[in-house]
C-alpha positions as CSV (number, residue, x, y, z in Angstrom):
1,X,111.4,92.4,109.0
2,X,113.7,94.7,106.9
3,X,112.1,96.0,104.2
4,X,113.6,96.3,100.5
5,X,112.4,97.6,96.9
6,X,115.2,96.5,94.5
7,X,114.7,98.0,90.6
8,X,118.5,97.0,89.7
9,X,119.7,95.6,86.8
10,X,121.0,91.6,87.4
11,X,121.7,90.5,91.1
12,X,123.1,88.1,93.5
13,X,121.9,88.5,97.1
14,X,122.8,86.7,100.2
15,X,121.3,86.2,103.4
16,X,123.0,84.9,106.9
17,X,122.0,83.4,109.5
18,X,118.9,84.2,111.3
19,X,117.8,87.4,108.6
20,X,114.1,88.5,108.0
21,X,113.7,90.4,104.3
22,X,110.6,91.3,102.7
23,X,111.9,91.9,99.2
24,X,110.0,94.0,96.3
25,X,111.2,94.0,92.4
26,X,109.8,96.7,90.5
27,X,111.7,95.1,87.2
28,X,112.3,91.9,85.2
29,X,116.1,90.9,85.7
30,X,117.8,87.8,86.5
31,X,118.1,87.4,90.3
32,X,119.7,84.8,92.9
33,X,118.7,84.4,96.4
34,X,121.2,82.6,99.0
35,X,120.0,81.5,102.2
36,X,121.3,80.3,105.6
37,X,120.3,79.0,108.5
38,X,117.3,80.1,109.8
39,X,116.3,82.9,107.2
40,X,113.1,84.2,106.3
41,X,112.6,85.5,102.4
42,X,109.6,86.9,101.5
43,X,109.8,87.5,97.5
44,X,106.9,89.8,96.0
45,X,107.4,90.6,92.0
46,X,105.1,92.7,90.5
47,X,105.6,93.0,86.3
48,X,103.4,94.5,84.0
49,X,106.0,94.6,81.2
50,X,108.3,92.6,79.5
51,X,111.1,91.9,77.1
52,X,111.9,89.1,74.9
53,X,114.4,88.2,77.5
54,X,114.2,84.5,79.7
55,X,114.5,85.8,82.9
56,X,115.7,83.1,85.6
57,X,115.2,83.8,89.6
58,X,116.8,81.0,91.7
59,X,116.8,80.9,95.7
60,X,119.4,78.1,96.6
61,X,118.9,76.8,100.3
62,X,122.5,76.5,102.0
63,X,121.3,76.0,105.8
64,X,118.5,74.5,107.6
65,X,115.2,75.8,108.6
66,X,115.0,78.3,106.3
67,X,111.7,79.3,104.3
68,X,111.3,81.5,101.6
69,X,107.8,82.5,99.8
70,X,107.9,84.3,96.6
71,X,104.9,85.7,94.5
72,X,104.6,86.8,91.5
73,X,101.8,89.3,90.3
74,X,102.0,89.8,86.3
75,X,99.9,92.0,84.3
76,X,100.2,91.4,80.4
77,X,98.8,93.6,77.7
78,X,99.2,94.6,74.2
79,X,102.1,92.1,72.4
80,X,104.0,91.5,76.2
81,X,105.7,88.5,76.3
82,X,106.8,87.0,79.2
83,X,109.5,84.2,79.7
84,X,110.2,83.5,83.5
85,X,112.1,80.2,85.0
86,X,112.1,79.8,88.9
87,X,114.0,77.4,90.4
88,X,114.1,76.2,94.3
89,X,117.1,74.2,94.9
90,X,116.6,72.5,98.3
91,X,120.5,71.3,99.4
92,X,119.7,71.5,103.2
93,X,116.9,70.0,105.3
94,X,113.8,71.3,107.2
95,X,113.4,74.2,105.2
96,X,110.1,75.4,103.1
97,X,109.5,77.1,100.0
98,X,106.1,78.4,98.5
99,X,106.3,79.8,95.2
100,X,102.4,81.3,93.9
101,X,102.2,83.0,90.6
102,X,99.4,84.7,89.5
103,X,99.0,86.2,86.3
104,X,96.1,88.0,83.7
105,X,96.6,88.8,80.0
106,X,94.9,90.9,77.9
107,X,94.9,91.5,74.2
108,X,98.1,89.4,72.7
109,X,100.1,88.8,75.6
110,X,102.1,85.8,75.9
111,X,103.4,84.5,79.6
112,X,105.9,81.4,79.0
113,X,106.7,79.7,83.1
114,X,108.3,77.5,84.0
115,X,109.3,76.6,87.8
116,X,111.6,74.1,89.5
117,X,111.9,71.9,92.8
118,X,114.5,70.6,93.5
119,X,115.3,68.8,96.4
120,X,118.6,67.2,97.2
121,X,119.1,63.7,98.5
122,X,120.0,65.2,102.0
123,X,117.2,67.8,102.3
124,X,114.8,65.4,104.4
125,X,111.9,67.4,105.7
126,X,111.7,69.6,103.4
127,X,108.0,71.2,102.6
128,X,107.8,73.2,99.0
129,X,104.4,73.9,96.9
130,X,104.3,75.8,93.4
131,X,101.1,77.2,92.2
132,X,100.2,79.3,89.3
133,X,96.9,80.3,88.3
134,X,95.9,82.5,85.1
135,X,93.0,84.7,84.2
136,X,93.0,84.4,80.3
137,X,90.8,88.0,78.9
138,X,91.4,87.7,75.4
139,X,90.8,84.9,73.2
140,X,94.3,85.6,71.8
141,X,96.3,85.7,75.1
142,X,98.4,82.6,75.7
143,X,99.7,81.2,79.0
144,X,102.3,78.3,78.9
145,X,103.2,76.9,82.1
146,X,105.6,74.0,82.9
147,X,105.5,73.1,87.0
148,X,108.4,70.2,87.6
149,X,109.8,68.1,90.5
150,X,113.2,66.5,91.0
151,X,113.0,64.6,94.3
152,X,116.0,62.9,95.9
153,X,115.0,62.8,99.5
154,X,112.7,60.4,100.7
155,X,110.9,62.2,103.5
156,X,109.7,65.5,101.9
157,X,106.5,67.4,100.8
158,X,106.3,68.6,97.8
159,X,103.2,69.5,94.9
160,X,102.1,71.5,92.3
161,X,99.0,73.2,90.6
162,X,98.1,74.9,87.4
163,X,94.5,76.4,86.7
164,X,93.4,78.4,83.6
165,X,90.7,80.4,83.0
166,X,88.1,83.3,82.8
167,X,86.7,85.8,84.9
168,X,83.8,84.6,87.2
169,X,80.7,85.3,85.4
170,X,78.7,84.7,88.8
171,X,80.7,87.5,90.6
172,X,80.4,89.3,87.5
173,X,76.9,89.4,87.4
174,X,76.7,90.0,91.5
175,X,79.0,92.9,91.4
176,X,77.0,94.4,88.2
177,X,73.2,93.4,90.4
178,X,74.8,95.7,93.4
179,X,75.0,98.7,90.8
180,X,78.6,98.3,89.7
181,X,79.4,99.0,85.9
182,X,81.0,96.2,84.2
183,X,84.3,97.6,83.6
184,X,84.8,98.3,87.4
185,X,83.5,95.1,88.7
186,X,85.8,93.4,86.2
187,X,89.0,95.4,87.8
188,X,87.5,95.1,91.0
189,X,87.5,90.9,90.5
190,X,91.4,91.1,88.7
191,X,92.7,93.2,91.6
192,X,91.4,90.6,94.0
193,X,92.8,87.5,92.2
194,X,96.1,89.1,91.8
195,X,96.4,90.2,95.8
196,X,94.7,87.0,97.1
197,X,97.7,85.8,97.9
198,X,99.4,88.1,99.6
199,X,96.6,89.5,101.4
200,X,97.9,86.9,103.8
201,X,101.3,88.8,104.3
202,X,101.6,89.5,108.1
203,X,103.8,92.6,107.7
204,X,101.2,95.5,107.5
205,X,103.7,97.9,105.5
206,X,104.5,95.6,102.9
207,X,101.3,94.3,102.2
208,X,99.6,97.7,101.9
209,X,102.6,98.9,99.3
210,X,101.6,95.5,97.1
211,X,98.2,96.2,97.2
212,X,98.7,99.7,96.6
213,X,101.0,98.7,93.3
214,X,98.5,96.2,91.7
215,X,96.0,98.9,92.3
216,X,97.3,101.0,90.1
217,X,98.3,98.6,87.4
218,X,94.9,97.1,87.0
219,X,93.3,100.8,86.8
220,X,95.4,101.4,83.8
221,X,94.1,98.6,81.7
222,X,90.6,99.0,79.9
């Protein structure tokens, strides 16, 4: 698996056949990701800033058997506001895409999503999920998100989820009955929704370096 940290400004990327990445972005800037045949993309975004920018990420599928997983860890405080479109675009078969975004906002922060599958009439067997889940810690924190499907094929899988919400007052109240102060167990909980996801990655390296990263966002906020 070749290993890459990208903090660039705008770019277009392309994978041939048979490639293994393991991408990190450090920054929010437009991105495109082409794929071949037989190409494994695993996409980990890690933002805990913003502008008042759209940003659009797009990973176009342009061979077969391809699979590409992308998460996206976000972290908004203060008056952040986040716009983000992704968009899967499935024009060859027997490929997979999984696209999980996570996300907590504090104070005023604003996270606007919206994410795309789109599979083309001759992408049979294609399997492609979209999840985003939101931990909402101030009453004044907003999280818009807009999941769609545009299906041509007729033998696919393909589904979304949204879920909104607070931090678990019963693992609150565990965490605080085990002698941990509230502030900590609260941090303790955010890092562990954030990296639930990729705490499945099976590359040791990158995992640890994700981790390590959300670590040290979610110790910064109060």
């Amino acid at each position: 698996m070749n290993l890459k940290i990208l903090s660039k400004s705008d770019q277009n990327l392309k994978f041939e056949a048979n490639s293994r990445n393991f991408i990190i972005l450090e920054n929010l800037n437009d991105l495109n990701f082409d794929l071949g045949s037989d190409c494994e993309l695993n996409v980990v975004a890690i933002l805990s800033s913003a502008s008042d920018k759209v940003v659009n990420w797009q990973v176009n599928f342009l061979g077969e058997n391809s699979k590409a997983t992308c998460y996206l860890i976000l972290v908004g405080k203060e008056s952040n506001n986040f716009m983000i479109n992704t968009y899967y675009n499935h024009l060859k078969g027997s490929c997979e895409s999984v696209c999980n975004v996570r996300s907590v906002l504090f104070d005023k922060s604003k996270f606007d999503y919206r994410g795309l599958l789109k599979i083309a009439k001759g992408a049979q067997l294609t399997n492609s999920s979209l999840k985003h889940h939101t931990i909402l810690l101030s009453e004044f924190a907003k999280v818009n998100t807009i999941p769609s499907l545009e299906i041509e094929a007729n033998d696919v899988k393909a589904g979304h989820a949204v879920t909104i919400g607070g931090i678990d007052e019963e693992m609150l109240f565990y965490l605080q009955s085990r002698g941990i102060e509230k502030d900590s167990a609260i941090k303790l909980l955010i890092k562990g929704f954030l990296v639930s996801d990729v705490s499945m990655v099976e590359d040791e390296k990158a995992r640890e370096m994700v981790i390590g990263k959300v670590e040290r966002i979610v110790s910064c906020n109060p």
